[in-house]
C-alpha positions in Angstrom: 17.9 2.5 24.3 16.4 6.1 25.1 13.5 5.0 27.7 13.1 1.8 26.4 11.1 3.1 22.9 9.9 0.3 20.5 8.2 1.5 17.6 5.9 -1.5 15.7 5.3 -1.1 12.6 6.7 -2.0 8.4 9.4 0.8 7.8 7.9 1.5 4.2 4.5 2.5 6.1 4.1 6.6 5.2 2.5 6.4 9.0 5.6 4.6 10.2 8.0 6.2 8.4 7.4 9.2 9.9 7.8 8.4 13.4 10.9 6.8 12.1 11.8 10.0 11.1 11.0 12.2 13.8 13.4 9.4 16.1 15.6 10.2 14.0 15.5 13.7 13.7 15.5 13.9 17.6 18.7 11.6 17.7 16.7 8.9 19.8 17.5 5.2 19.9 14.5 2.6 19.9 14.0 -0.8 18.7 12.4 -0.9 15.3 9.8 -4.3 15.7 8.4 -5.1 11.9 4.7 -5.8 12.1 2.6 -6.3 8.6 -1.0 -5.4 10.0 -2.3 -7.4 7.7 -0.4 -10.4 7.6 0.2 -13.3 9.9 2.0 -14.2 13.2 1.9 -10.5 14.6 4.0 -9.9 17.7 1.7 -10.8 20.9 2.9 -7.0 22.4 1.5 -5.5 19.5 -1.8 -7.2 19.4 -2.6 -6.9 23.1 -1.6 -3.1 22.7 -2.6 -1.7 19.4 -7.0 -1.3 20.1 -7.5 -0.9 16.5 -4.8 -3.5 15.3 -3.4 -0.7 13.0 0.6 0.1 12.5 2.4 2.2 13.9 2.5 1.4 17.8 4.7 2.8 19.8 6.6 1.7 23.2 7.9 3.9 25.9 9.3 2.3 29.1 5.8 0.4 30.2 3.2 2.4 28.1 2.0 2.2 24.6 0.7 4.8 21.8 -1.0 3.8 18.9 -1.6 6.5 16.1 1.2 8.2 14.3 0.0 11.7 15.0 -0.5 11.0 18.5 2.8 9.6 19.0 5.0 12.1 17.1 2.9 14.8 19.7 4.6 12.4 22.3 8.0 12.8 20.8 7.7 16.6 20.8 6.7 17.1 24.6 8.6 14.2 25.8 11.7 15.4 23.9 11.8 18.7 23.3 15.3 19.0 22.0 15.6 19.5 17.9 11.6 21.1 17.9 9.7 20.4 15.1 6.9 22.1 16.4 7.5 26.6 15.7 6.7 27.9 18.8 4.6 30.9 17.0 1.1 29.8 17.1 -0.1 30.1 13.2 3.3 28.6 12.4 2.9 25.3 14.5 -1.0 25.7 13.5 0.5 25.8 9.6 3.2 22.9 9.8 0.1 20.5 11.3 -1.8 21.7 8.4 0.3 19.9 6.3 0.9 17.0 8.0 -2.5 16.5 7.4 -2.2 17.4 3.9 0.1 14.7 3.4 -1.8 12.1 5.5 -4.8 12.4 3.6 -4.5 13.9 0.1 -0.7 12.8 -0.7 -1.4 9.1 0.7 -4.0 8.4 -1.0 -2.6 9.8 -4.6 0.8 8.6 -3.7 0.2 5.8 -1.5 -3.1 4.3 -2.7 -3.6 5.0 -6.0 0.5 4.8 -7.2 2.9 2.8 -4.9 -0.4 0.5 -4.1 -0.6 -0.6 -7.3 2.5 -0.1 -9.1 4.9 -1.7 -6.1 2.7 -3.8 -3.4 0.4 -5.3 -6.2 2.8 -7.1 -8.1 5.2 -8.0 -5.5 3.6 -8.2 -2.4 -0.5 -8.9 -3.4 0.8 -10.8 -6.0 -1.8 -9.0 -8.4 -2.6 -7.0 -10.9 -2.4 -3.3 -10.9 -5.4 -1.7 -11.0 -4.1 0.7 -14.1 -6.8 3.4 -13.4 -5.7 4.3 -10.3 -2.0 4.2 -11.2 -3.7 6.7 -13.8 -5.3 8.6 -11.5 -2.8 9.8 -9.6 -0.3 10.5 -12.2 -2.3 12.4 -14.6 -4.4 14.4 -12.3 -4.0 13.6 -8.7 -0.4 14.1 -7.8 -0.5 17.3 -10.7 -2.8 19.0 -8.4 -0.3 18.4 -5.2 2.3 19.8 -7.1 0.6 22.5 -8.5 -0.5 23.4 -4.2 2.6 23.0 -3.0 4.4 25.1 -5.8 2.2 28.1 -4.3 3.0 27.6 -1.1 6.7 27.3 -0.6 8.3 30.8 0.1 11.4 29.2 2.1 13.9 26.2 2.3 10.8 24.3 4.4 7.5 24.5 3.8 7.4 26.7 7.4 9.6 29.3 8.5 13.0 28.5 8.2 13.8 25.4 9.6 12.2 21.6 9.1 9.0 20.8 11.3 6.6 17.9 11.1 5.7 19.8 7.7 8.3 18.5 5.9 8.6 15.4 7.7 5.4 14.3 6.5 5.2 16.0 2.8 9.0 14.7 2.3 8.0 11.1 3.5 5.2 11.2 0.5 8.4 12.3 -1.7 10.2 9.2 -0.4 7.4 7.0 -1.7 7.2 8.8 -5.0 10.5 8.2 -6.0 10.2 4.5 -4.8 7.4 4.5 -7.7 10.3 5.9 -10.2 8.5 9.0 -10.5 10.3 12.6 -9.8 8.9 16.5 -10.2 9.5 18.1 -13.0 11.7 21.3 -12.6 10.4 23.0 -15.7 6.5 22.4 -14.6 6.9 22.9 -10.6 10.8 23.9 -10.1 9.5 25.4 -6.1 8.6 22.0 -5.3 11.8 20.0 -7.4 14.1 22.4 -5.5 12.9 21.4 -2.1 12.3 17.6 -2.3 16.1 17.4 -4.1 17.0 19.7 -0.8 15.3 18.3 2.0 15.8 14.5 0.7 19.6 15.0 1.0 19.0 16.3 4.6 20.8 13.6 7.0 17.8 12.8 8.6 15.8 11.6 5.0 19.5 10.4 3.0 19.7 7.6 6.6 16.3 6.6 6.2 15.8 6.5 2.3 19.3 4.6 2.1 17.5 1.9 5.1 14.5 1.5 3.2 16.3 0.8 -0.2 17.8 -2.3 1.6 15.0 -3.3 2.7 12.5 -3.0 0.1 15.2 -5.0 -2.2 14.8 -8.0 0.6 11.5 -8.7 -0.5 10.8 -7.3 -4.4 14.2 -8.8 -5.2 
């Protein structure tokens, strides 16, 4: 193991995943510890370690880092090789932008309103889904997400020419989407279809989405 890294945490997690991904991108070995935040018998490290009790948590030799943002800030100082942070100000100031994008306005259309109810409800909640959400987000939510991104891609990546925490994040949402059996159309947003069918196929995302699938077939059969 690389420093003795431990990241805590369900792989499916958006958060998670994209510390997963940043590992991976930096070539870095860890051990990947599953913790559902909100189920029971969480690992004693992670509860004495984690203030807010939220995923993911992260190990490095004898210290911990909770927050996904915080720790992939870790990654990039601590491990400089394969940057994901542009050294040009506005460019590193634009790939956190939408990072944040895809934390706040991506999760909740794609994470909360769509893979919330159309995956966890039934198989994990063992619910109903709530139907308006799931209409929500496909009708007018994740539209409008296209329709941004669409605008702003000039390039490969969404920054410069090469991938940064940008399209770590904003491909992670992508990830989830498909897990939902929903894919951009190329004669609506063909910007956007272009780059998730390009950046998905990058090793980094192709390792991970091919993980997750065996996973997530463990426990929705």
């Amino acid at each position: 193991m690389s420093q003795n890294l431990a990241l805590f945490g369900a792989p499916i997690s958006p958060f998670v995943r994209k510390v997963r991904l940043v590992l991976a991108y930096k070539g870095l070995d860890y051990e990947q510890v599953n913790v559902v935040p909100f189920g029971p018998d969480k690992p004693v490290e992670f509860e004495e370690n984690s203030p807010l009790g939220k995923i993911p948590l992260f190990r490095t030799g004898d210290q911990y880092i909770s927050d996904s943002e915080v720790i992939c800030a870790y990654l990039e100082k601590a491990f400089p090789e394969n940057p994901l942070l542009p050294e040009d100000p506005i460019l590193a100031a634009r790939a956190l932008w939408f990072s944040q994008y895809a934390s706040t306005v991506m999760i909740t259309a794609i994470g909360a309103h769509l893979f919330a109810e159309r995956v966890l409800a039934p198989f994990v909640f063992k619910r109903e889904p709530i139907e308006a959400d799931i209409k929500l987000a496909v009708e007018t939510e994740i539209p409008a997400i296209l329709d941004y991104l669409e605008g702003e891609l000039t390039d490969d990546f969404l920054v410069g020419n090469s991938m940064t925490f940008a399209d770590i994040m904003v491909g992670g949402m992508f990830m989830t989407l498909h897990y939902c059996n929903e894919r951009v159309d190329a004669a609506t947003h063909p910007k956007v279809a272009a780059y998730v069918e390009r950046l998905l196929s990058e090793p980094v995302f192709a390792k991970t989405i091919a993980e997750e699938k065996t996973m997530m077939q463990a426990f929705i059969g």
